[in-house]
C-alpha positions in Angstrom: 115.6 88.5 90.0 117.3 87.8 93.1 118.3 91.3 93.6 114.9 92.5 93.4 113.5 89.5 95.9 116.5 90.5 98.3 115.1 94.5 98.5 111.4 92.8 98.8 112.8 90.8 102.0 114.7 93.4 103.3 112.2 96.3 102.9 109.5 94.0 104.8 112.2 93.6 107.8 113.3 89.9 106.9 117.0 88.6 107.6 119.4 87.4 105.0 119.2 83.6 104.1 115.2 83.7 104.6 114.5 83.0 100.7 115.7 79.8 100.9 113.9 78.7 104.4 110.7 76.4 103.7 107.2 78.2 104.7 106.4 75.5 107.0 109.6 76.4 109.2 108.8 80.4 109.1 106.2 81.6 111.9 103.0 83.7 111.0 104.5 87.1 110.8 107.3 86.0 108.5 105.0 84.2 106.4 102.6 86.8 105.9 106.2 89.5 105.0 106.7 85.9 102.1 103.7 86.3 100.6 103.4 90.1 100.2 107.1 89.9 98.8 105.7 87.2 95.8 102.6 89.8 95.5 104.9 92.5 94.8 107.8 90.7 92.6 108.5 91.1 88.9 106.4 94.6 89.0 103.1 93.3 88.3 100.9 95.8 86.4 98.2 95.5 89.1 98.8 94.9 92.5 95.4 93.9 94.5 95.5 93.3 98.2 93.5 93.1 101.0 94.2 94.2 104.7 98.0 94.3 103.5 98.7 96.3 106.8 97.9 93.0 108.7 100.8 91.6 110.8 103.3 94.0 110.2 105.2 96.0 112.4 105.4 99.9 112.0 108.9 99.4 109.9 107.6 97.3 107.5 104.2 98.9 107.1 106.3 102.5 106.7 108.4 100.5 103.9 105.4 99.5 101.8 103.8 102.7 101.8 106.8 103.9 100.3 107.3 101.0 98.0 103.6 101.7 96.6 104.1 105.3 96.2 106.8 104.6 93.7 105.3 102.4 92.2 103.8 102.9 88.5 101.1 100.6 88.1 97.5 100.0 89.9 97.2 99.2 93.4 93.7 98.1 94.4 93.5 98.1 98.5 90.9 96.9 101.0 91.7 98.1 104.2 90.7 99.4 108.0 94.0 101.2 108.2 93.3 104.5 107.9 96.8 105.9 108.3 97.2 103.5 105.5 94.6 104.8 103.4 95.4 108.5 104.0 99.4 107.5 103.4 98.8 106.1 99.6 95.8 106.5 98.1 94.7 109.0 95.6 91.3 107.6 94.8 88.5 105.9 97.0 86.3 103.5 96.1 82.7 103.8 98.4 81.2 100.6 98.0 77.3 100.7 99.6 74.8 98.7 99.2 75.6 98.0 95.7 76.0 101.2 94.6 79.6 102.2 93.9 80.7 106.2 93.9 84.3 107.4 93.4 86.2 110.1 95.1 89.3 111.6 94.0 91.8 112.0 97.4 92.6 110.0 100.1 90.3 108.5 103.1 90.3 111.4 105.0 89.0 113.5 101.9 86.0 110.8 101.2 85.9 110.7 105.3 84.9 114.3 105.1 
């Protein structure tokens, strides 16, 4: 287990020693790289989250597009970031005014 939370931590760009630091003493960014690491440990079937992109730098948002492209179970995303989207998805959602239609592709392919 602490193998796998040390890969989490250091994929999202966070230093050595950081697992045992109290939330209350990390600032915003780091916090935010915390709780996506818990999100992602033990390989949870499904994965939901929501404007994940938020608050990370380029390095760590390049890392977790990775990380969800090899991983094997469902990822449910909400998200603006179209680079993002494009990057790691293979289905899209359309929510509208309660009606909801599915597309097979990325954003740019629903986009279009």
């Amino acid at each position: 287990a602490e193998t796998e939370l040390l890969k989490l931590l250091q994929g999202l760009g966070l230093e050595t020693g950081i697992e045992y630091a109290m939330m209350s003493a990390l600032d915003g960014k780091q916090k935010v790289k915390v709780l996506l690491a818990q999100a992602l440990f033990g390989e949870p079937q499904i994965i939901l989250l929501d404007e994940p992109t938020n608050n990370l730098d380029i390095q760590s948002i390049q890392w977790l597009e990775e990380f969800l492209m090899d991983y094997e179970g469902t990822v449910i995303v909400v998200s603006h970031d179209r680079h993002f989207l494009n990057k790691g998805c293979t289905n899209i959602a359309d929510i509208d005014y309660g009606k909801i239609t599915m597309f097979v592709g990325n954003y740019d392919f629903w986009y279009n």
